[in-house]
C-alpha positions as CSV (number, residue, x, y, z in Angstrom):
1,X,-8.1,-15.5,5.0
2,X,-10.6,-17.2,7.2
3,X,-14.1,-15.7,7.4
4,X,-14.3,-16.3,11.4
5,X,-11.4,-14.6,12.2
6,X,-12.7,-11.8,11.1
7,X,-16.7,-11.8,12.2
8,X,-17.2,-8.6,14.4
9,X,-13.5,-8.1,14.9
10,X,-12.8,-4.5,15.7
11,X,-10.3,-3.6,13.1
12,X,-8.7,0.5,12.7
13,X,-7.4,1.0,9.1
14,X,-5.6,4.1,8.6
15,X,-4.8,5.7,5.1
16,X,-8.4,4.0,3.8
17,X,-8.7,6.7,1.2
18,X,-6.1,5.8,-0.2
19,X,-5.7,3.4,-3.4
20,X,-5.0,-0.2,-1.2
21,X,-7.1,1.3,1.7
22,X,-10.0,1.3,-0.2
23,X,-10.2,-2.3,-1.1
24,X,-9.0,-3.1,2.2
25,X,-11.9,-2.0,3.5
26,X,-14.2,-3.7,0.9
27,X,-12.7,-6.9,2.0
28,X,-12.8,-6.8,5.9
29,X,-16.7,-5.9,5.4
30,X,-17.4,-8.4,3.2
31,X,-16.2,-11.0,6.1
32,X,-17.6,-9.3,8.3
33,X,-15.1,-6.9,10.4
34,X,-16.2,-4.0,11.9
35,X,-14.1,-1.5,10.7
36,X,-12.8,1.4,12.0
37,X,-10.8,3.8,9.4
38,X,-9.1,7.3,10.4
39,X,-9.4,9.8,7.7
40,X,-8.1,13.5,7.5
41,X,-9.8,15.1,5.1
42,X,-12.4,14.7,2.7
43,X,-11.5,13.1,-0.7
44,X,-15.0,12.9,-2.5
45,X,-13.3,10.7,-5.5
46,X,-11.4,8.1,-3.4
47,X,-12.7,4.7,-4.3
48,X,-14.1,4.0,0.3
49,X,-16.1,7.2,-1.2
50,X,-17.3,6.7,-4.6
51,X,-18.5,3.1,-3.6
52,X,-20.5,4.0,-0.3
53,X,-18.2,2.1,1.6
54,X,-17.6,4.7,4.1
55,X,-21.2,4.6,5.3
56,X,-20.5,1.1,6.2
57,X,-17.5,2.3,8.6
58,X,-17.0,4.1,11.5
59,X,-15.2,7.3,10.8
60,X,-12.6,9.0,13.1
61,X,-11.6,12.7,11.8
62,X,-8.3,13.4,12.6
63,X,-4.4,13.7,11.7
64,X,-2.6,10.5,12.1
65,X,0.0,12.1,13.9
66,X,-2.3,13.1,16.7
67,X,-1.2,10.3,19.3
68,X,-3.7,11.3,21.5
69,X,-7.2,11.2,19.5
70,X,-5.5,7.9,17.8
71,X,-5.4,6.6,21.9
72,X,-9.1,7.7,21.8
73,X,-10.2,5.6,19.1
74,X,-8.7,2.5,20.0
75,X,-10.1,3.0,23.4
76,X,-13.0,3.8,22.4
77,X,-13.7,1.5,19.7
78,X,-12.1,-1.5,21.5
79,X,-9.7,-2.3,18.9
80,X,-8.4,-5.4,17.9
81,X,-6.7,-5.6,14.7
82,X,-4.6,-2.1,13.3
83,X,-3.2,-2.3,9.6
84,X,-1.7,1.1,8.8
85,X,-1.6,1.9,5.5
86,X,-1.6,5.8,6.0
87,X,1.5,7.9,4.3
88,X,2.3,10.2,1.5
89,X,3.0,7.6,-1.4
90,X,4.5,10.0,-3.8
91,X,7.7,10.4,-4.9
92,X,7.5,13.9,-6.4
93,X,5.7,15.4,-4.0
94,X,8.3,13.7,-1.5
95,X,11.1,15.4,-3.1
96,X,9.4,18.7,-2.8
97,X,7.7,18.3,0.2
98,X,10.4,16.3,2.4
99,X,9.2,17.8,5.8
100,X,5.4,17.1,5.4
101,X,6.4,13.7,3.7
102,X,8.7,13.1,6.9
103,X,5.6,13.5,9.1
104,X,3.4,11.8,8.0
105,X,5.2,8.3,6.8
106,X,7.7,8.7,10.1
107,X,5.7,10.9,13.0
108,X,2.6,9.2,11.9
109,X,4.0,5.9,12.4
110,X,5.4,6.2,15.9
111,X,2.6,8.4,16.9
112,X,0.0,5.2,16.0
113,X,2.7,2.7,17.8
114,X,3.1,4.4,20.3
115,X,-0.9,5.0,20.9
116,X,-1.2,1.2,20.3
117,X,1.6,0.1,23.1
118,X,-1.0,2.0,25.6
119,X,-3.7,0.3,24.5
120,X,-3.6,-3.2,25.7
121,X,-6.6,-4.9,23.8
122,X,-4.6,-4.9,20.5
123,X,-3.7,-8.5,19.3
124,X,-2.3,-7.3,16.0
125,X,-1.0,-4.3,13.9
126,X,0.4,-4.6,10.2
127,X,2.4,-1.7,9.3
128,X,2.6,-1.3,5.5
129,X,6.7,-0.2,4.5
130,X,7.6,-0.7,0.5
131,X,10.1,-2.1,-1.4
132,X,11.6,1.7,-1.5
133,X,12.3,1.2,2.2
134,X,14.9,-1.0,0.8
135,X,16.7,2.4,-1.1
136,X,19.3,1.1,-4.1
137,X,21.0,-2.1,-4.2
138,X,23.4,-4.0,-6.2
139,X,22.7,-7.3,-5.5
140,X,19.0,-8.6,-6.2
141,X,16.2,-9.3,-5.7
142,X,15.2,-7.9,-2.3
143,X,15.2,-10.3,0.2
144,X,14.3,-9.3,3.8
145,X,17.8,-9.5,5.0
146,X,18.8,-6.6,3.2
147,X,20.0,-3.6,4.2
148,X,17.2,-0.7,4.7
149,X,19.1,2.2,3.2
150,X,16.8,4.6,1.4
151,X,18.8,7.5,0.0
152,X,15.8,10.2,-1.1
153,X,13.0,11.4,0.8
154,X,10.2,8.9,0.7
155,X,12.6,6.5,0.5
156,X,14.2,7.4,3.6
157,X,11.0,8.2,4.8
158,X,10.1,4.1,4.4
159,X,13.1,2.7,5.9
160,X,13.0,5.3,9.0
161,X,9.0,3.7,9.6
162,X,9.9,0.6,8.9
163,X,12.8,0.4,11.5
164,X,10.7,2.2,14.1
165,X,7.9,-0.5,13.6
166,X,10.7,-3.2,14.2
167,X,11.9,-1.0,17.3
168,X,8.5,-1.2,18.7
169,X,8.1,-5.0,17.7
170,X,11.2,-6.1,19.5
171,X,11.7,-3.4,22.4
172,X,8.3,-4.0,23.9
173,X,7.4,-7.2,22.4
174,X,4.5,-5.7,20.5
175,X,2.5,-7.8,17.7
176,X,3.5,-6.1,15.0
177,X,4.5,-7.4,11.2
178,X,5.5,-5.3,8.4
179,X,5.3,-5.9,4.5
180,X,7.0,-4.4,1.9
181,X,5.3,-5.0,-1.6
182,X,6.2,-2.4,-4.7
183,X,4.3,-0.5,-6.8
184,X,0.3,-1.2,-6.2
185,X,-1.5,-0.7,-9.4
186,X,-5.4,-1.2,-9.7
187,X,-8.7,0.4,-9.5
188,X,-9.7,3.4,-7.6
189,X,-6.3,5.3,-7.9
190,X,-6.9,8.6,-9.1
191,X,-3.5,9.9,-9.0
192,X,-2.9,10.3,-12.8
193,X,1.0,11.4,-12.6
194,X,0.8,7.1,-11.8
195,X,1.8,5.1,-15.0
196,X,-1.0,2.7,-14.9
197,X,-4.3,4.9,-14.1
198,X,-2.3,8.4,-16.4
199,X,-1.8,5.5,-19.4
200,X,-5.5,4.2,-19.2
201,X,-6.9,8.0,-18.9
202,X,-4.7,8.8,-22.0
203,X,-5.2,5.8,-24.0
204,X,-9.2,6.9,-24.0
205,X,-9.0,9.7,-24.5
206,X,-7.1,9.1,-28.0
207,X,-4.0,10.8,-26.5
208,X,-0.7,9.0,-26.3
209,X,0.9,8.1,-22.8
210,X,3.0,9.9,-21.1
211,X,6.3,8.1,-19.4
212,X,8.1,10.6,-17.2
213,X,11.5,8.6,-17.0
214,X,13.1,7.1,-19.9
215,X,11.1,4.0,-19.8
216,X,14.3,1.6,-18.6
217,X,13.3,1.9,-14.7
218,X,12.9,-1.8,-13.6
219,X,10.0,-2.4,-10.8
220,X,7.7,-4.8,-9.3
221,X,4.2,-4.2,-9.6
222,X,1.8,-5.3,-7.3
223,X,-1.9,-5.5,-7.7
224,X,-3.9,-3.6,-5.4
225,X,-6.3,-6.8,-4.6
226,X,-3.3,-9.1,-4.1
227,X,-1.6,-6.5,-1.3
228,X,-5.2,-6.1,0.6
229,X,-5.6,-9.8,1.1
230,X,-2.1,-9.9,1.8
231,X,-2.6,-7.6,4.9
232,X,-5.4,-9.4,6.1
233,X,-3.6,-12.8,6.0
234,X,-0.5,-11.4,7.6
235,X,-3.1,-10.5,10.1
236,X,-4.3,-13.5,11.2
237,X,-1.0,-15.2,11.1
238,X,0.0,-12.8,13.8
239,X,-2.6,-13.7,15.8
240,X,-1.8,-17.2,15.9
241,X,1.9,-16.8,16.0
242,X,3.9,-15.0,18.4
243,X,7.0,-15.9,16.5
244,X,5.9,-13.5,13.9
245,X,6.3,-10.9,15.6
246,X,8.7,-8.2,14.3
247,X,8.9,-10.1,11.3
248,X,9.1,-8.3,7.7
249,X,7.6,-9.7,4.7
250,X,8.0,-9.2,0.5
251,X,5.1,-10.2,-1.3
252,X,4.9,-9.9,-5.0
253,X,4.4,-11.7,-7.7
254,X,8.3,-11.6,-8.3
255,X,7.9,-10.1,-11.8
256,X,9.7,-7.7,-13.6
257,X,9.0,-4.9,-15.9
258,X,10.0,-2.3,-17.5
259,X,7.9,1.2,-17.2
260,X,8.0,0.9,-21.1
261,X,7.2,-2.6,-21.3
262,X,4.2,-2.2,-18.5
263,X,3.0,0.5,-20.8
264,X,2.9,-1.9,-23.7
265,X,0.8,-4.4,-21.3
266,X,-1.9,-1.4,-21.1
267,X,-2.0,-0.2,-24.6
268,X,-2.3,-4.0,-25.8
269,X,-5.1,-4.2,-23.0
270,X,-6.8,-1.3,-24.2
271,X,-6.3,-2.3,-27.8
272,X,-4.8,0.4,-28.6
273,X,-2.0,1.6,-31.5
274,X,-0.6,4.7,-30.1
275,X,3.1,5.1,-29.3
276,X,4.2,6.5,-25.6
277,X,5.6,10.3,-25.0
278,X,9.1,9.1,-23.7
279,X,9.7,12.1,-21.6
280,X,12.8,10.8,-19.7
281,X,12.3,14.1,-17.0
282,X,12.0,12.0,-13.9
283,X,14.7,12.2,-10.9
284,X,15.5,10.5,-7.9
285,X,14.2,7.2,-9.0
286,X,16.1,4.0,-8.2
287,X,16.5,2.1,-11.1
288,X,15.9,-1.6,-10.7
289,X,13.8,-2.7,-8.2
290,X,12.6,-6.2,-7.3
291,X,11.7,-8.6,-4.3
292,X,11.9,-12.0,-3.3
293,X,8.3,-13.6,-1.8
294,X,10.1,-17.0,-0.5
295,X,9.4,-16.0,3.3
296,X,6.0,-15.0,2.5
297,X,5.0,-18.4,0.6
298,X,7.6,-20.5,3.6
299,X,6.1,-18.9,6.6
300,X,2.7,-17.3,5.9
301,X,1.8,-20.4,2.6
302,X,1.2,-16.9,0.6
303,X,0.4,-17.5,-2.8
304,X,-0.5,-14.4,-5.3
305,X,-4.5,-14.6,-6.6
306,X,-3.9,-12.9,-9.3
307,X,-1.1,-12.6,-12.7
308,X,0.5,-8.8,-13.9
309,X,-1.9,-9.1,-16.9
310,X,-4.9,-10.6,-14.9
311,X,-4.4,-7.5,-12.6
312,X,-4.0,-5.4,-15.7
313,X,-7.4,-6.5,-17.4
314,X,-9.3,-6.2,-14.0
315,X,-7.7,-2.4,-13.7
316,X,-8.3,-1.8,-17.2
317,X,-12.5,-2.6,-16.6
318,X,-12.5,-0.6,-13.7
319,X,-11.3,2.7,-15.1
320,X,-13.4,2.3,-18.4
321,X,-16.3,2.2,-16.0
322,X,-15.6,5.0,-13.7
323,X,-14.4,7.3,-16.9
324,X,-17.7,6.7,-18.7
325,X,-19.9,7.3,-15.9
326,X,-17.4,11.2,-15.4
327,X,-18.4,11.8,-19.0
């Protein structure tokens, strides 16, 4: 990413509180953007908060299904650039909340493209879809021919988005680019049903880690550093290339692991002995997940920053820090 692009650039970031969202943010201000982030609610422990980062933004308070006060802040704030990052991430709560998950990953989403289509100063708008958006597949890895066909709600709920971001892309010729990464892992998520931040917690607390599934689920994991600057870069591309637009991209680092065997990456990380609580009580999960990144290097010249384990050692640091200073 190139620090000129982004100098002063009027840039909405919806879902900031959330785990990529927060480092999103830390990297637009440190080139310079002026960012603009939606948030709902308070969330006192998100990482934009803990970090005083959200002093350094302007705030909108709002739902980001409200199309309307989303038009007022793109008005108002002359926006440029939109990455939307906003959605209910979670698979359990998806499968017992399907109607609230619905509305915000698929409402939310048309509700900001639709705002954005009537607001003409926008150059650029990253939607962020997942590799679930892809539902189950035979045939791997994920490339970004394959068929969208989630099966389960949040699943479904990704593919739906992700198809109404391409509908927008290619009815109305708006700049919009989608990526679809898999599981972020990294500092600053507090959601500790999450294998990476619940193993770390456990692990320090002398307590063994617990795996909800049997341990076998394949995925690719993505650290949360990696998918910010990924954003930003698909960003400018955008920008400078109109043939990008409607365009879907995988990044990863096109590894795969095991839940067990990412567990065994922590525990060795943490230096630690203890065996995991193999629960095996999980449902709806697909079970081998992975994605291709040869568009993302061919078109964008994407190139991960960081290894799994690098990742894994960064996260590791992060949560010792933040759990010694909650002691």
């Amino acid at each position: 990413m190139t620090e000129t692009f982004w100098q002063d650039r009027p840039t909405l970031v919806t879902g900031a509180t959330g785990l990529v969202g927060g480092w999103l943010v830390r990297q637009l201000l440190a080139v310079g953007a002026n960012v603009v982030c939606v948030i709902r609610g308070s969330v006192p422990h998100s990482e934009l908060v803990q970090s005083g980062l959200i002093d350094r933004v302007s705030v909108v308070r709002g739902d980001i299904c409200d199309q309307a006060l989303l038009e007022r802040a793109l008005g108002e704030y002359e926006i440029d650039t939109v990455i939307h990052l906003a959605a209910q991430t979670i698979v359990g709560i998806a499968n017992a909340n399907p109607v609230s998950t619905f509305e915000s990953n698929i409402a939310g989403t048309w509700s900001l493209l639709e705002a954005c289509r009537r607001s003409p100063r926008v150059q650029a708008i990253v939607m962020a879809s997942s590799d679930k958006a892809y539902g189950d597949h035979d045939v791997l890895p994920y490339r970004e021919t394959t068929a969208l066909q989630g099966r389960h709600p949040y699943d479904v709920s990704k593919s739906c988005s992700d198809l109404i971001a391409q509908s927008y892309a290619h009815t109305y010729g708006m700049p919009i680019a989608i990526t679809r990464c898999g599981n972020f892992f990294g500092g600053g998520d507090l959601n500790w049903n999450r294998i990476v931040p619940g193993t770390i917690r456990s692990v320090i607390r002398g307590q063994r880690p617990v795996i909800r599934s049997d341990g076998s689920l394949i995925r690719d994991y993505f650290y949360v550093e990696d998918g910010a600057a990924a954003y930003m870069l698909l960003a400018e591309r955008l920008v400078a290339d109109p043939t990008l637009r409607g365009e879907a991209f995988n990044f990863s680092t096109e590894t795969q692991l095991t839940v067990l065997e990412l567990t065994q990456r922590l525990l060795k990380a943490l230096g630690s002995d203890l065996l995991p609580d193999v629960q095996n009580t999980a449902s709806n999960e697909i079970q081998h997940q992975y994605l291709d990144a040869t568009k993302a290097r061919d078109r964008l010249d994407w190139q991960p920053l960081f290894s799994i384990d690098d990742g894994l050692s960064r996260t590791v640091t992060w949560y010792k820090d933040f759990l010694c200073q909650s002691t």
